[in-house]
N, CA, C and O atoms as CSV, one atom per row, in Angstrom:
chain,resi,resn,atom,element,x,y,z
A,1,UNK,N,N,0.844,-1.172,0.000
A,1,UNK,CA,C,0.000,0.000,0.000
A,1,UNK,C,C,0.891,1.236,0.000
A,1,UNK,O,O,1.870,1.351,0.737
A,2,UNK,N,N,0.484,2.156,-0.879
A,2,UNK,CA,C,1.286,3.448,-0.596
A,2,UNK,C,C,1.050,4.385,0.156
A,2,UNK,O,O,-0.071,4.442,0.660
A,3,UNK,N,N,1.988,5.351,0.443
A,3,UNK,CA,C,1.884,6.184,2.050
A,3,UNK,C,C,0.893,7.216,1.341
A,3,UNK,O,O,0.514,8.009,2.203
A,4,UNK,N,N,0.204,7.573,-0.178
A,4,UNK,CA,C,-0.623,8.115,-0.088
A,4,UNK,C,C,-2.188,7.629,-0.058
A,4,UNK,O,O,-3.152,8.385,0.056
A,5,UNK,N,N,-2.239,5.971,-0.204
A,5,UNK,CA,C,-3.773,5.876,0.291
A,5,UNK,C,C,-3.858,5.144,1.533
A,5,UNK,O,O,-4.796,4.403,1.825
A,6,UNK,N,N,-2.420,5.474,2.561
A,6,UNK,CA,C,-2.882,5.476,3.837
A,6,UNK,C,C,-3.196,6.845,4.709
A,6,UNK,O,O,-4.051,6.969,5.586
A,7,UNK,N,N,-2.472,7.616,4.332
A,7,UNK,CA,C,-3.455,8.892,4.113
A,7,UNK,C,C,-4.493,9.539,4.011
A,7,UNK,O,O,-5.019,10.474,4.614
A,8,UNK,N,N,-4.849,8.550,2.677
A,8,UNK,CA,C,-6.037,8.815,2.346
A,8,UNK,C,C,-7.395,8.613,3.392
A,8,UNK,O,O,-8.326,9.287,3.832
A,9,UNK,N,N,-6.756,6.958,3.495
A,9,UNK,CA,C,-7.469,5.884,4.681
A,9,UNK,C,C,-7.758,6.807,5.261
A,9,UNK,O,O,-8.810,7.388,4.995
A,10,UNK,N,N,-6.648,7.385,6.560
A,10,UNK,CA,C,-6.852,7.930,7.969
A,10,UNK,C,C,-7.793,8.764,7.871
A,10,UNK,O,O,-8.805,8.704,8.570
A,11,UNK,N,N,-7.514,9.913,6.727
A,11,UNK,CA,C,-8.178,11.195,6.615
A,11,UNK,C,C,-9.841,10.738,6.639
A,11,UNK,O,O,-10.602,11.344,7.392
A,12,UNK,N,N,-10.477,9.343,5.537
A,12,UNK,CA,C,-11.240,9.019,5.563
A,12,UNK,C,C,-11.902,8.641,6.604
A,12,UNK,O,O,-12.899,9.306,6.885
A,13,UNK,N,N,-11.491,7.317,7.584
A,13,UNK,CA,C,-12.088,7.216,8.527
A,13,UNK,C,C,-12.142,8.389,9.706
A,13,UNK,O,O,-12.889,8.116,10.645
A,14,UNK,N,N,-11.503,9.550,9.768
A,14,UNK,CA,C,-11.681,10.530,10.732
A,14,UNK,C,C,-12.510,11.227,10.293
A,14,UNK,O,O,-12.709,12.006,11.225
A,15,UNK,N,N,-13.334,11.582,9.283
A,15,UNK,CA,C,-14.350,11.986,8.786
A,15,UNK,C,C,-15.478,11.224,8.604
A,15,UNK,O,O,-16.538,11.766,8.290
A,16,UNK,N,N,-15.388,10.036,8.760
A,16,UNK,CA,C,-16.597,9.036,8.707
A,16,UNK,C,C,-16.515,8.802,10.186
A,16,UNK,O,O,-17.544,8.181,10.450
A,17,UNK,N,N,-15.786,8.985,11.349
A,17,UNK,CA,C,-16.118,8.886,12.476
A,17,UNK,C,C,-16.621,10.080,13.412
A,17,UNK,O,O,-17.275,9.904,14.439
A,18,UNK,N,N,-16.210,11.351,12.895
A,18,UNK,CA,C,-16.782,12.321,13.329
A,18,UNK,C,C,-18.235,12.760,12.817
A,18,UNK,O,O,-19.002,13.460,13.478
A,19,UNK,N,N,-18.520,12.207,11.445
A,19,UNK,CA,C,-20.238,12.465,10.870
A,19,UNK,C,C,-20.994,11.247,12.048
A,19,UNK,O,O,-22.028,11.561,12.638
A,20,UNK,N,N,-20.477,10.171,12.226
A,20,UNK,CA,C,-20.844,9.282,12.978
A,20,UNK,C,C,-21.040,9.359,14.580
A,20,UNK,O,O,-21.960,8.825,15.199
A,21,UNK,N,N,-20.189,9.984,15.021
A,21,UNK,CA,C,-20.237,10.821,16.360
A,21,UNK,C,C,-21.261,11.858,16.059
A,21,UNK,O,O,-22.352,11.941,16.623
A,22,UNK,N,N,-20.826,12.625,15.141
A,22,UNK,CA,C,-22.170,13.909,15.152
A,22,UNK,C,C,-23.770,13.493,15.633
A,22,UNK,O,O,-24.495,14.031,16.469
A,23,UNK,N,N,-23.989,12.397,14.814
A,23,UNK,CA,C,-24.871,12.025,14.621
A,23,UNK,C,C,-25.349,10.984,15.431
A,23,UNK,O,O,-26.543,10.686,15.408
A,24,UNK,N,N,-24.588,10.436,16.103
A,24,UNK,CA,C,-24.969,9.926,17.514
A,24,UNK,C,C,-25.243,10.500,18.884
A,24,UNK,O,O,-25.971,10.010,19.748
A,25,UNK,N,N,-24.460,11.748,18.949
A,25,UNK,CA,C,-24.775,13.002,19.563
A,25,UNK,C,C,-24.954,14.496,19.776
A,25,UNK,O,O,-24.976,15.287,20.719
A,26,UNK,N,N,-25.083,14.508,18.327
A,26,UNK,CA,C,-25.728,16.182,17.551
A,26,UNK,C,C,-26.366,16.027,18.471
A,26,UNK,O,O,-26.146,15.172,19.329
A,27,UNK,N,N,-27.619,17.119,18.470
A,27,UNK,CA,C,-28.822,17.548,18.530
A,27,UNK,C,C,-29.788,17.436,16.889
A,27,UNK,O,O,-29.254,17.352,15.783
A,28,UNK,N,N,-31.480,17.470,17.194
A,28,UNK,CA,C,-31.787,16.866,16.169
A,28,UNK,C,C,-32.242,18.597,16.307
A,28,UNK,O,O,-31.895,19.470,17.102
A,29,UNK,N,N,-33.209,18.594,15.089
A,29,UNK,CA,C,-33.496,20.256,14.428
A,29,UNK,C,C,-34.325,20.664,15.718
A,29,UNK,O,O,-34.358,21.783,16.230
A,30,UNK,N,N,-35.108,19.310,16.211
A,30,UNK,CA,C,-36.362,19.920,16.966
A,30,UNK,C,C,-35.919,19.760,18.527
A,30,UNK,O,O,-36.649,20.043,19.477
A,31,UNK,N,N,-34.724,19.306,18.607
A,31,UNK,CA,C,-33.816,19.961,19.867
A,31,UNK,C,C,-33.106,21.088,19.450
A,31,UNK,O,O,-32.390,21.385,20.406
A,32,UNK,N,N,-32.920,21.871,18.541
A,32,UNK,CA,C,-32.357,23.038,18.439
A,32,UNK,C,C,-33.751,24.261,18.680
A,32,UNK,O,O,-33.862,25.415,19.093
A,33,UNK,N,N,-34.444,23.427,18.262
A,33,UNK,CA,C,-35.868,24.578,18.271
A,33,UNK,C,C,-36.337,25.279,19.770
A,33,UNK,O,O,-36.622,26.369,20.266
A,34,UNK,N,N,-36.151,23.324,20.227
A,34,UNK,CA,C,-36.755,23.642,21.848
A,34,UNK,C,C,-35.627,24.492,22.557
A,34,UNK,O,O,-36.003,25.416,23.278
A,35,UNK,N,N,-34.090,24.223,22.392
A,35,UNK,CA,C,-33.118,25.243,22.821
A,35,UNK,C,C,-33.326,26.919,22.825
A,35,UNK,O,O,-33.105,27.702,23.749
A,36,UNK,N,N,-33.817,27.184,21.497
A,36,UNK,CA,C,-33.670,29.033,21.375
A,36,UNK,C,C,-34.841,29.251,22.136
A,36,UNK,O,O,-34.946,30.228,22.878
A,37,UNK,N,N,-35.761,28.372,21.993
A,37,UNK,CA,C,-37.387,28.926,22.827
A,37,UNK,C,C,-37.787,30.055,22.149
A,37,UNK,O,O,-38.177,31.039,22.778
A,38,UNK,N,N,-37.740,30.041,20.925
A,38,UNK,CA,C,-38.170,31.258,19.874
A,38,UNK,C,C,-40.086,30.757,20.119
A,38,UNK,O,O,-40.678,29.745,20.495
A,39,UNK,N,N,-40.527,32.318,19.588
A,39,UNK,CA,C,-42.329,31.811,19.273
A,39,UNK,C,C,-42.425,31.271,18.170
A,39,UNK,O,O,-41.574,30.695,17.493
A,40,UNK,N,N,-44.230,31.604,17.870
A,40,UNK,CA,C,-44.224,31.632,16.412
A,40,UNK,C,C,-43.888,31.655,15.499
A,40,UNK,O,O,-43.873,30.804,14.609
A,41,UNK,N,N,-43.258,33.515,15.594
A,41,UNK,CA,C,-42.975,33.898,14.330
A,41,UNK,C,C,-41.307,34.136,14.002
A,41,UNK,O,O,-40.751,34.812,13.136
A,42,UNK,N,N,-40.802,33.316,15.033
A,42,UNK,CA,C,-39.419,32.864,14.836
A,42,UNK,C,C,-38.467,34.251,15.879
A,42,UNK,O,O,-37.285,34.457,15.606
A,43,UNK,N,N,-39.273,35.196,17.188
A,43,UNK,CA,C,-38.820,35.726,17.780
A,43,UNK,C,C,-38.382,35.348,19.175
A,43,UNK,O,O,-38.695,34.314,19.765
A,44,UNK,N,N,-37.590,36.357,19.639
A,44,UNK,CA,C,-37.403,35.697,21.329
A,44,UNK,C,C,-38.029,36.730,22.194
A,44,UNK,O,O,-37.624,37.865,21.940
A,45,UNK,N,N,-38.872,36.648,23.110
A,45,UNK,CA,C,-39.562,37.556,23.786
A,45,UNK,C,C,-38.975,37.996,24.652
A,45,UNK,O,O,-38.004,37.410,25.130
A,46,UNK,N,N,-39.441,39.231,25.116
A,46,UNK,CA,C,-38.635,40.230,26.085
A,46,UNK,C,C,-38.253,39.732,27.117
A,46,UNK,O,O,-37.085,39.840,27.492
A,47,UNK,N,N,-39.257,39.027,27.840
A,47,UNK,CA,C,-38.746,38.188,29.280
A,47,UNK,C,C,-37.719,37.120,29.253
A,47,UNK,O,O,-37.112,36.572,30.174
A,48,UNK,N,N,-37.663,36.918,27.641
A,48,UNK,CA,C,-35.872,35.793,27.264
A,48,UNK,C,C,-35.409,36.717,27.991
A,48,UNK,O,O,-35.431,36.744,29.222
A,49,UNK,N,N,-34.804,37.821,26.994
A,49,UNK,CA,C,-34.145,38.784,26.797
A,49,UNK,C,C,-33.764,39.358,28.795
A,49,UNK,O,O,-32.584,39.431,29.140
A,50,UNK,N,N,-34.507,39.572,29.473
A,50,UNK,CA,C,-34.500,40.401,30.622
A,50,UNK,C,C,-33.561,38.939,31.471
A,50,UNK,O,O,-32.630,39.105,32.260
A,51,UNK,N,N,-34.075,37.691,31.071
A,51,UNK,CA,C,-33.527,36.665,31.972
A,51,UNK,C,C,-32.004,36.642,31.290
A,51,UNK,O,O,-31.037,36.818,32.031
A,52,UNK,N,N,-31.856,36.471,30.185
A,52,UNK,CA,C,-30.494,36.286,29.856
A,52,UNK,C,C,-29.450,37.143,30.366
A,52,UNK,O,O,-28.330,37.052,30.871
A,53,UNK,N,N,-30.621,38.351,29.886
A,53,UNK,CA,C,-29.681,39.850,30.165
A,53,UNK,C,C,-28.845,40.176,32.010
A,53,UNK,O,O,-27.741,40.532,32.422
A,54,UNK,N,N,-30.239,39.767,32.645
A,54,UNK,CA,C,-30.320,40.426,33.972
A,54,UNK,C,C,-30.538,41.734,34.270
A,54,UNK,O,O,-30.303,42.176,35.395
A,55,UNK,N,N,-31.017,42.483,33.271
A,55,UNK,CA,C,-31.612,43.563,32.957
A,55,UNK,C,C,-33.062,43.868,32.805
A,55,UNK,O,O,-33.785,43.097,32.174
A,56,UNK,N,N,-33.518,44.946,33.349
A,56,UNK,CA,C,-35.388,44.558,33.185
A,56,UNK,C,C,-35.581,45.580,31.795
A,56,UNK,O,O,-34.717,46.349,31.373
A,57,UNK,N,N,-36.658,45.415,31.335
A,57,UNK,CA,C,-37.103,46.472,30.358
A,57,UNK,C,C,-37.650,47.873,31.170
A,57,UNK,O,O,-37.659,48.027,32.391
A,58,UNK,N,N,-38.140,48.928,30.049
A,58,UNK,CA,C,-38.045,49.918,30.536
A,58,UNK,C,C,-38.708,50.734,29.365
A,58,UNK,O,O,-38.289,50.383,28.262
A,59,UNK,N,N,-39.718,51.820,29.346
A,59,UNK,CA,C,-40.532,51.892,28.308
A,59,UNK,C,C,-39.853,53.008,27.144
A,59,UNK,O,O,-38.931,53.765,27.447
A,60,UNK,N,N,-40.534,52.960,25.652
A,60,UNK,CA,C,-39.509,53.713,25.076
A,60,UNK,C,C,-40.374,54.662,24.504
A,60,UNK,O,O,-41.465,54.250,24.109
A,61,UNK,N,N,-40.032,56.151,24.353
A,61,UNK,CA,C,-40.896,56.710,23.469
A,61,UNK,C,C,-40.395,56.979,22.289
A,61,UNK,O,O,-39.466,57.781,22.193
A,62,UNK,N,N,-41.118,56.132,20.806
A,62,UNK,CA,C,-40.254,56.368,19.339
A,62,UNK,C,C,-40.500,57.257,18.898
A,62,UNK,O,O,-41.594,57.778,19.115
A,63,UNK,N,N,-39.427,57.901,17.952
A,63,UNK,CA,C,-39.442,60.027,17.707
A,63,UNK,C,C,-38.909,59.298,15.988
A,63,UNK,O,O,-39.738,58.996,15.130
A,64,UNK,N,N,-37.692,59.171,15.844
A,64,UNK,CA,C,-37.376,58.719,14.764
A,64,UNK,C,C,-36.870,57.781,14.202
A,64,UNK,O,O,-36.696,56.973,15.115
A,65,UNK,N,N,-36.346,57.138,12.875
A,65,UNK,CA,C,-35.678,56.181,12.372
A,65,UNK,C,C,-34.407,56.696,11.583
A,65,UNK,O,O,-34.507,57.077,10.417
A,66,UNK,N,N,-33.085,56.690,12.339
A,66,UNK,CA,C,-32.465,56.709,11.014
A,66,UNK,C,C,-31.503,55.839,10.115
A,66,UNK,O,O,-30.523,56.099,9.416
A,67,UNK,N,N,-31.933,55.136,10.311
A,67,UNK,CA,C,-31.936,53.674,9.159
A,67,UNK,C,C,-32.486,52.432,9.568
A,67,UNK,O,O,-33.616,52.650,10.005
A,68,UNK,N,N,-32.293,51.630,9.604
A,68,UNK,CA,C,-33.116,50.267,9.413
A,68,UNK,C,C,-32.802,49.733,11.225
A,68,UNK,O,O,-33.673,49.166,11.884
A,69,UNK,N,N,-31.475,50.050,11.744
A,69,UNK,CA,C,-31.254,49.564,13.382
A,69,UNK,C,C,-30.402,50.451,14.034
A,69,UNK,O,O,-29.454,50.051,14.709
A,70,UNK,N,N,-30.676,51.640,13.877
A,70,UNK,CA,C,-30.788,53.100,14.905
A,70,UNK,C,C,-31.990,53.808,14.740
A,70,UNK,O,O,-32.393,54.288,13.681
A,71,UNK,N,N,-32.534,53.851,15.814
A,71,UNK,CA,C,-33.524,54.917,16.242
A,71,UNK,C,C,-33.100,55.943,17.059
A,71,UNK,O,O,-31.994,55.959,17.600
A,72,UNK,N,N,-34.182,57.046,17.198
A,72,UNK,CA,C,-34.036,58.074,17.980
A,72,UNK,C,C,-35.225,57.845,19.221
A,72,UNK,O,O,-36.311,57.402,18.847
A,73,UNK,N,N,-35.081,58.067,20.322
A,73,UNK,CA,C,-36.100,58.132,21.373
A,73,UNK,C,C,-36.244,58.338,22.570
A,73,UNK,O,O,-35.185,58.198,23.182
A,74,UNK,N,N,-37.031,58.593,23.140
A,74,UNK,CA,C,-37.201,59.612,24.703
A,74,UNK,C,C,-37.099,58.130,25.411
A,74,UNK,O,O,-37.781,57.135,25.165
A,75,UNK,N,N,-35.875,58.317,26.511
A,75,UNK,CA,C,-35.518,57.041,27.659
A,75,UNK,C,C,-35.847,58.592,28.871
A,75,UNK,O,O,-35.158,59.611,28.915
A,76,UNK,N,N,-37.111,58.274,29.730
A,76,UNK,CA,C,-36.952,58.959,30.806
A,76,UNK,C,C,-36.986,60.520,30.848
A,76,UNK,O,O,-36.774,61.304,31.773
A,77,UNK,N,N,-37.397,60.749,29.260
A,77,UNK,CA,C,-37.314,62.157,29.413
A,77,UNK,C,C,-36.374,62.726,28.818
A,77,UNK,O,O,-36.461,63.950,28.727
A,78,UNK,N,N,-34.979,61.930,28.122
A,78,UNK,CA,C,-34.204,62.356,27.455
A,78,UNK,C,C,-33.840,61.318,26.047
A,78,UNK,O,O,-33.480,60.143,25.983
A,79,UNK,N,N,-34.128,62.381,24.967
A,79,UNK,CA,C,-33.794,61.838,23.813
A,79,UNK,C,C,-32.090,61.149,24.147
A,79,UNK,O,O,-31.163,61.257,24.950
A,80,UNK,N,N,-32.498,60.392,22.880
A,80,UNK,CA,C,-31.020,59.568,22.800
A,80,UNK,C,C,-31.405,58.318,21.877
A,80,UNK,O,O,-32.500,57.784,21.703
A,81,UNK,N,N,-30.064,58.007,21.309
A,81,UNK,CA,C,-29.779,57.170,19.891
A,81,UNK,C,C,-29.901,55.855,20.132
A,81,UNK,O,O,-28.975,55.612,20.906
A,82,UNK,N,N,-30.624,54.644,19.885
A,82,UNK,CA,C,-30.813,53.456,20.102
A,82,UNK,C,C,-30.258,52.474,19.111
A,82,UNK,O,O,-30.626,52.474,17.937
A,83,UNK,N,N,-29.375,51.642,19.587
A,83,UNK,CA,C,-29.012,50.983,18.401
A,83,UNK,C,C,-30.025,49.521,18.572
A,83,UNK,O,O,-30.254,49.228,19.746
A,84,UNK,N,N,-30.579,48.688,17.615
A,84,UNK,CA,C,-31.387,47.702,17.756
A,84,UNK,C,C,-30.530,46.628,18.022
A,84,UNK,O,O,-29.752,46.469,17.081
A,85,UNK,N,N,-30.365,45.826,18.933
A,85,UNK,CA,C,-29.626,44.627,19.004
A,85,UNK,C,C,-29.775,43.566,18.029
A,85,UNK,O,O,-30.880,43.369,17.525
A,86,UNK,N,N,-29.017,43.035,17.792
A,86,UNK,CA,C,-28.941,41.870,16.500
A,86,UNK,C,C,-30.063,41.985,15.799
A,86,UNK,O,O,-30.837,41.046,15.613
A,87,UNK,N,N,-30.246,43.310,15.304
A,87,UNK,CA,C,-30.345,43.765,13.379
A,87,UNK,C,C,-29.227,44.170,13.019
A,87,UNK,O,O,-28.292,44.423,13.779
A,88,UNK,N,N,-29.229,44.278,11.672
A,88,UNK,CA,C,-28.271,44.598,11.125
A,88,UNK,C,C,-28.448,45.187,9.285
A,88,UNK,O,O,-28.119,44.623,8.242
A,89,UNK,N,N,-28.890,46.089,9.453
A,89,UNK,CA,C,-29.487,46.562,7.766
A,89,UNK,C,C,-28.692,47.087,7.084
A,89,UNK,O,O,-27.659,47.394,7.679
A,90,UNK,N,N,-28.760,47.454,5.513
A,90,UNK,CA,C,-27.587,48.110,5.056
A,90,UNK,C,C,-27.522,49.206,4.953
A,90,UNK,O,O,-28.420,49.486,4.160
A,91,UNK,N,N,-26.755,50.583,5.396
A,91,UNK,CA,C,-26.676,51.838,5.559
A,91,UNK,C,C,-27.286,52.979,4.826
A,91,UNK,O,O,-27.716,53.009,3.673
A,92,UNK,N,N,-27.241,53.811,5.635
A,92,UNK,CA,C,-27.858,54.718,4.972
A,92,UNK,C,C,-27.071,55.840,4.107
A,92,UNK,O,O,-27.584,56.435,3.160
A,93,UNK,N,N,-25.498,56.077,4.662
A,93,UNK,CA,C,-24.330,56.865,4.255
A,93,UNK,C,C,-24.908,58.256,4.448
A,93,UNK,O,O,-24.804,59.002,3.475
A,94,UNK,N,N,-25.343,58.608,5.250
A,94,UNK,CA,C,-25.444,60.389,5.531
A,94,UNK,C,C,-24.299,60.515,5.647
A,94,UNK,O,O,-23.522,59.919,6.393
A,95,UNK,N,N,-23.992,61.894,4.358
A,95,UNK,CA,C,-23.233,62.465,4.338
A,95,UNK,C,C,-21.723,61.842,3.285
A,95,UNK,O,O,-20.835,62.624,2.946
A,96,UNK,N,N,-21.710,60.653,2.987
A,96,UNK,CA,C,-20.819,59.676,2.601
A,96,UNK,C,C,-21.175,59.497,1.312
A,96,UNK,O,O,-20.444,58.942,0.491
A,97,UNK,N,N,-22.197,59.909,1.088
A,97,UNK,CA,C,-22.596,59.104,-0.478
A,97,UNK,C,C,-23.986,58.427,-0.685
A,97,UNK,O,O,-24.852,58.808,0.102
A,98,UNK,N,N,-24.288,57.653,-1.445
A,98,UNK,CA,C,-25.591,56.945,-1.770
A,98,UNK,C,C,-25.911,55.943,-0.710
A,98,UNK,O,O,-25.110,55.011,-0.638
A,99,UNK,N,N,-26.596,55.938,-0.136
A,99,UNK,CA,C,-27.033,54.649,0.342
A,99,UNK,C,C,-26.899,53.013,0.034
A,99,UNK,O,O,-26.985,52.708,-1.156
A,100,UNK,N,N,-26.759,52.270,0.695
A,100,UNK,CA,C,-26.649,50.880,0.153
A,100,UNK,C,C,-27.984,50.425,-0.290
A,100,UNK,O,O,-29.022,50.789,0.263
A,101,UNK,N,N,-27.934,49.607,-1.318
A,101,UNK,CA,C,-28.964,49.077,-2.035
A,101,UNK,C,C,-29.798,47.986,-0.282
A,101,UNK,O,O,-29.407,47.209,0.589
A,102,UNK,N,N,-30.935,48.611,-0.670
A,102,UNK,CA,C,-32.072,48.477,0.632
A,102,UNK,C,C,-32.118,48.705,1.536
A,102,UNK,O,O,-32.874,48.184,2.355
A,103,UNK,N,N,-31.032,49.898,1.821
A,103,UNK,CA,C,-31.113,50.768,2.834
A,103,UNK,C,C,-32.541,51.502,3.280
A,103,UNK,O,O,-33.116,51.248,4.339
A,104,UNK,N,N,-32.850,52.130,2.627
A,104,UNK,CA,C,-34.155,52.749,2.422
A,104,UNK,C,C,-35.438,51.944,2.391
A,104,UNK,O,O,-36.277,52.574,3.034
A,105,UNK,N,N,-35.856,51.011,1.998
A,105,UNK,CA,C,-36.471,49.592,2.664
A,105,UNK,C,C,-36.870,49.058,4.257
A,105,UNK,O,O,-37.889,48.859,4.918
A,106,UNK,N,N,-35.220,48.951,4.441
A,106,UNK,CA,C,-34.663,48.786,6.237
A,106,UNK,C,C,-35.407,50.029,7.043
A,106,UNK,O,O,-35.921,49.946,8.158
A,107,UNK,N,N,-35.356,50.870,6.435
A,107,UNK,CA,C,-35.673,52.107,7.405
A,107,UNK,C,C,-36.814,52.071,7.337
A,107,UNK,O,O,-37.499,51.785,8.319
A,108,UNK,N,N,-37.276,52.325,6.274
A,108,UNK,CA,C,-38.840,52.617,5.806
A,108,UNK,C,C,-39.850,51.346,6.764
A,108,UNK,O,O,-40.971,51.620,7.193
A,109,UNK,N,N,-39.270,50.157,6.939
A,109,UNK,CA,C,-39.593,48.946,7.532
A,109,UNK,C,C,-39.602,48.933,9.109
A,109,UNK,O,O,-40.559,48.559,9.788
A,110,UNK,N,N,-38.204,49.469,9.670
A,110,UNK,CA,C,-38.712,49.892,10.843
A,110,UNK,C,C,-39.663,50.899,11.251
A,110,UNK,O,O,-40.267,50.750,12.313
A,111,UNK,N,N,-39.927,52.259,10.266
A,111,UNK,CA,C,-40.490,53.132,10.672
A,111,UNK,C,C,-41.915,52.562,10.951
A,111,UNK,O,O,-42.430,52.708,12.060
A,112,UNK,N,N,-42.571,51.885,9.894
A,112,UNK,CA,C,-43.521,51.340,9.572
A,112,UNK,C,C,-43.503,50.772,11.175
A,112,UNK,O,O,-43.958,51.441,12.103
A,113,UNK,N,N,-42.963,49.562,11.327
A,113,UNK,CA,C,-43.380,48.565,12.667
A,113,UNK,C,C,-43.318,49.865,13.949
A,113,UNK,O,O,-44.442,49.997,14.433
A,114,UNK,N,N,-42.563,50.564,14.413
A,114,UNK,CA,C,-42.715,51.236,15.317
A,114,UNK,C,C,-43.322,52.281,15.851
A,114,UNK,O,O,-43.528,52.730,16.979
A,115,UNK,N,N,-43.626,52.635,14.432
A,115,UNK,CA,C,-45.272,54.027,14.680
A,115,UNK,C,C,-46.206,53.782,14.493
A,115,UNK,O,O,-47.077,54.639,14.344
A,116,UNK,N,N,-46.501,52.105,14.398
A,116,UNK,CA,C,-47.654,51.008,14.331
A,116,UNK,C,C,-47.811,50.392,15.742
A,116,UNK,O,O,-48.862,49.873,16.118
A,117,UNK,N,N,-46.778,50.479,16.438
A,117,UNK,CA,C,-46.435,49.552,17.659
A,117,UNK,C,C,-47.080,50.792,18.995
A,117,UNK,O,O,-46.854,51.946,19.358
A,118,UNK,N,N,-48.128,49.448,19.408
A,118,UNK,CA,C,-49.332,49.990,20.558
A,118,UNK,C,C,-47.912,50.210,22.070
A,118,UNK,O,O,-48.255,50.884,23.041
A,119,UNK,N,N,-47.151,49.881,22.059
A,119,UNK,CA,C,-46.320,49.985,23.014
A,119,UNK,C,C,-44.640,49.453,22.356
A,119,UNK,O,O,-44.424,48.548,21.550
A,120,UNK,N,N,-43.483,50.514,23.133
A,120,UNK,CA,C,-42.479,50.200,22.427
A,120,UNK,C,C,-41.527,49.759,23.991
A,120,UNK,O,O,-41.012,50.733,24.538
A,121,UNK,N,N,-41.392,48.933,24.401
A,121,UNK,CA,C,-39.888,48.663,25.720
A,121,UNK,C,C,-38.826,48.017,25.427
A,121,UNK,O,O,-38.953,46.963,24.803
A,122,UNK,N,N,-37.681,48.426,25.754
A,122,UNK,CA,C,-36.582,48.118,25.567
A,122,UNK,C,C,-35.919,47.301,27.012
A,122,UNK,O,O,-36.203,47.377,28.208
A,123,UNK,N,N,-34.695,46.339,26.068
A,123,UNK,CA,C,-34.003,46.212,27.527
A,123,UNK,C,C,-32.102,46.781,26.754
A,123,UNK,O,O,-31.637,46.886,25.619
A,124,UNK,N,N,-31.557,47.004,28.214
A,124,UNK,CA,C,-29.830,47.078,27.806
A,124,UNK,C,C,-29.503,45.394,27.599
A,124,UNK,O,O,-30.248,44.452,27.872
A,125,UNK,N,N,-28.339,45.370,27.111
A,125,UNK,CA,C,-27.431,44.879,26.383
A,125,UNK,C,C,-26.176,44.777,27.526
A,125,UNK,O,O,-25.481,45.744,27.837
A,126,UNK,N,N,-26.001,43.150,28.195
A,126,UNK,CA,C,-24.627,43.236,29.195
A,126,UNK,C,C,-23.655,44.103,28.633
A,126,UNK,O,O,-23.526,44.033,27.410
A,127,UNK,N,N,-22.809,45.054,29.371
A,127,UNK,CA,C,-21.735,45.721,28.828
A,127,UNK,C,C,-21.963,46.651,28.883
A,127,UNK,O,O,-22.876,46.950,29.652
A,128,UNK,N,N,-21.341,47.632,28.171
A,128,UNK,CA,C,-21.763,49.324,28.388
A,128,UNK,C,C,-22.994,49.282,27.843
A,128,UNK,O,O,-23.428,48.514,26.985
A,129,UNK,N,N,-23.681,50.440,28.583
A,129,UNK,CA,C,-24.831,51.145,27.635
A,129,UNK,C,C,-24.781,52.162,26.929
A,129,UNK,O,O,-25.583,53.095,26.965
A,130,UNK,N,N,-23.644,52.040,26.094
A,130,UNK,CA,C,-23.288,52.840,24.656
A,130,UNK,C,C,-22.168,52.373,23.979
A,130,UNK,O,O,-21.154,52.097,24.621
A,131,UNK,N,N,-22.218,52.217,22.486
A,131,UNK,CA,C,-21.106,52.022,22.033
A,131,UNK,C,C,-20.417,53.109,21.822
A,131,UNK,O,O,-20.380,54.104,22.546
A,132,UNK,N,N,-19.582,52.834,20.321
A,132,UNK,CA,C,-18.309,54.159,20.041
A,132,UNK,C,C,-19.226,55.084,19.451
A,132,UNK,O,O,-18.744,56.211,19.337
A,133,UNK,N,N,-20.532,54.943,18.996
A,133,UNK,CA,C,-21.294,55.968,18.251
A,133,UNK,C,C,-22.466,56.840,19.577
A,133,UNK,O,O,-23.402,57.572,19.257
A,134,UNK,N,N,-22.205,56.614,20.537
A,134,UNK,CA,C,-22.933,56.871,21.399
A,134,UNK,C,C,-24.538,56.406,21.827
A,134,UNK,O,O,-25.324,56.946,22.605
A,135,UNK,N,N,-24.705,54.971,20.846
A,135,UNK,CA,C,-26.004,55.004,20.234
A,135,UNK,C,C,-26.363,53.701,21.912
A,135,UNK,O,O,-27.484,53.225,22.095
């Protein structure tokens, strides 16, 4: 036998033993499902969010959108910049140039859900409560 289809061999069976392990102790789709504890419509509800966090919510008043996952809004009486946690849309470039293709979409989409929305609460995010943009 040559030293390249023992090679071959090894490489083979360590890949047919790790799909084999996977699959003896993956998780199946509908143990990944029951893991996130998402709803319906494929979200995680605020009281996830407050337990994970250790943070409680706190109510928001929405003023503006300026792009698809920064808002503007009254916390307590004082405006200030909200960044949306895990969204992520494509920019708007004030000041930089054209917008990214569906930028304007993103925004238009949040504006829509949040000046539709009978109540808006937020929670913080472990870590600071601001990034480098102050948002």
């Amino acid at each position: 036998m040559k030293m390249q289809d023992i090679k071959t061999l090894i490489t083979s069976g360590t890949i047919i033993l790790a799909v084999a392990l996977y699959m003896i102790f993956g998780r199946s789709p509908a143990q990944e499902k029951d893991a996130t504890s998402t709803n319906q419509n494929g979200t995680i509800s605020i009281e996830q969010v407050e337990q994970k966090t250790g943070n409680k919510r706190f109510d928001v008043d929405y003023i503006k959108a300026y792009d698809g996952d920064t808002i503007q809004a009254t916390i307590n009486g004082k405006k200030q910049k909200i960044r949306l946690l895990m969204v992520d849309t494509p920019e708007m470039n004030y000041n930089k140039g054209e917008a990214q293709p569906y930028a304007e979409e993103a925004k238009d989409y949040t504006i829509k859900l949040l000046e539709h929305a009978k109540k808006v609460e937020a929670v913080y995010d472990v870590g600071p409560e601001t990034d480098n943009y102050d948002r």
